[in-house]
N, C-alpha and C positions, 0 to 999 in steps of 0.2 A: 497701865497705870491703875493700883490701887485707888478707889474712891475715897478719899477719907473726909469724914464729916464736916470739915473745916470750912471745906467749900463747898459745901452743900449747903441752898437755901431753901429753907421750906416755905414756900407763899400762902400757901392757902389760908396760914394764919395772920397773912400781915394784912392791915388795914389797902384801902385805894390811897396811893400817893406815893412820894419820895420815900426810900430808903436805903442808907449809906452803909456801907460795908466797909472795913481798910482790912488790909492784907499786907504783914511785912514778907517777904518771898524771899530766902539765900536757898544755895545748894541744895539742902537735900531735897527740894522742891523738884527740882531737874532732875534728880537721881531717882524718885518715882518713873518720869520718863525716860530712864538711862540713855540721858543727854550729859552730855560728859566737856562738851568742851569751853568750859567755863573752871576757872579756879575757884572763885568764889563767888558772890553777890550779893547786893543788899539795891534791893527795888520794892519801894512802896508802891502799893498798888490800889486805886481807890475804884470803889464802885458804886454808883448810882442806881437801883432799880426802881422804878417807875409802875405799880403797880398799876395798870386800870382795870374797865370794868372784863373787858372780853382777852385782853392781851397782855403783856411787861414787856416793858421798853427798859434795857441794861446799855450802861454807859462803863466803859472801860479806861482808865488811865493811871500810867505809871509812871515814875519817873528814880533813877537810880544807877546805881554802875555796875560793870561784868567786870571780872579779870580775867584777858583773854589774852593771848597768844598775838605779836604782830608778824606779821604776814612777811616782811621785810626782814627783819632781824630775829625770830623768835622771841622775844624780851616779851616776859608778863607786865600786863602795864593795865589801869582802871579803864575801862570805856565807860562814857556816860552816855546812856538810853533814856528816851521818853516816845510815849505813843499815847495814841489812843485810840478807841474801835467803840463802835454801836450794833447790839443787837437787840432783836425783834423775837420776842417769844411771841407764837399764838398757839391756838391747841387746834387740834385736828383728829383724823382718822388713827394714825399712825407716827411713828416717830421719823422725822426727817431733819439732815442735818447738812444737805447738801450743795445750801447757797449759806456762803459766809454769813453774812450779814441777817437771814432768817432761821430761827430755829421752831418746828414744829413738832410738841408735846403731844401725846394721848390725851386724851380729853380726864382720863383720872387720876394724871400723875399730879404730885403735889408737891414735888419739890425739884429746881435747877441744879443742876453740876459746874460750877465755875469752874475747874481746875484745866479744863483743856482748852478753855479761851483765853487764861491766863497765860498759861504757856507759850501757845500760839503767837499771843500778843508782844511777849518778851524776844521770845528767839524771832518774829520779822522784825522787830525795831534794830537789829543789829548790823550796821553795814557787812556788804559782802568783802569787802575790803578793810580790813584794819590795819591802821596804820599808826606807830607809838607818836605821839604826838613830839617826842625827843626827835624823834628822823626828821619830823617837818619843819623844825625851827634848825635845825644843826649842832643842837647839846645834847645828845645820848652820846656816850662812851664805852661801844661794847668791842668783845674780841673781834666780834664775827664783822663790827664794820670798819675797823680795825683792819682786818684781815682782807676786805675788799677792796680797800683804799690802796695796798699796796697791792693790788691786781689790778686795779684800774688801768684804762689804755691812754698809753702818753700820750699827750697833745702832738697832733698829725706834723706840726714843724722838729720837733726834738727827734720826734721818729725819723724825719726824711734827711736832718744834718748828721745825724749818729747812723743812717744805713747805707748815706747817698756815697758811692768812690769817686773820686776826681780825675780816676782817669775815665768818667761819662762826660765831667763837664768838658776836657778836648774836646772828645768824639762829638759833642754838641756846636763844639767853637766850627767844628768840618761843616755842618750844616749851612752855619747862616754867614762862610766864607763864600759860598757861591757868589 
């Protein structure tokens, strides 16, 4: 990922207190990350930072839709996403960035990199399971389920009148003549 300035904030110069950021986020945001399985998107993404005296407290929230693939049918269809995360800047020795939720800066750096907690944010809000909302009520109309319907396996009585011969039902009458 290219860093581009967009989501970089420089603190040093903001006052102690709240400051707000918006982010509109489609495609080609992903395509830095060549993260690909997405058709389109449109996710506003707002951010909180929290300046104090020794730390910045950043608040994450998005809310928006993907065009993705369902899992079921292939059929592109909007999924709506929302999350949201908090992080913990403090400054330190060294750069660490290895507990989600904390991030620890060099004691000289002066400006944050949003762009990979945005990411992060976006692609976990997405079920692992997508499913076109058309399959779960019973109105999509595609080939493919179309095409499954007529593979479907006949109900166990249609099967057993259409395979069963009658000359087993005799052979059963011998049975229970004892």
């Amino acid at each position: 990922m290219k860093s581009t300035n967009e989501y970089l904030i420089p603190f040093i110069g903001l006052k102690i207190g709240k400051h707000h950021f918006e982010y509109n986020i489609e495609k080609k945001f992903f395509d830095e990350f060549s993260f690909d399985e997405f058709e389109t998107c449109a996710v506003k993404v707002n951010v909180v930072l929290e300046k104090k005296a020794t730390m910045l407290e950043v608040s994450f929230a998005h809310k928006g839709t993907v065009n993705v693939p369902c899992d079921l049918t292939g059929e592109q269809f909007d999924l709506a996403i929302k999350g949201k995360i908090k992080l913990v800047v403090q400054f330190g020795e060294e750069f660490n960035n290895d507990n989600d939720e904390l991030l620890i800066l060099p004691h000289g750096e002066h400006q944050i990199d949003l762009a990979q907690y945005i990411y992060e944010m976006i692609v976990l809000s997405i079920p692992p399971k997508r499913v076109h909302p058309g399959v779960k009520d019973g109105t999509l109309q595609t080939e493919a389920l179309k095409k499954l319907n007529e593979l479907q396996v006949k109900d166990e009585e249609v099967i057993k009148k259409e395979e069963i011969d009658p000359r087993w039902d005799e052979l059963k009458k011998l049975l229970t003549d004892k």
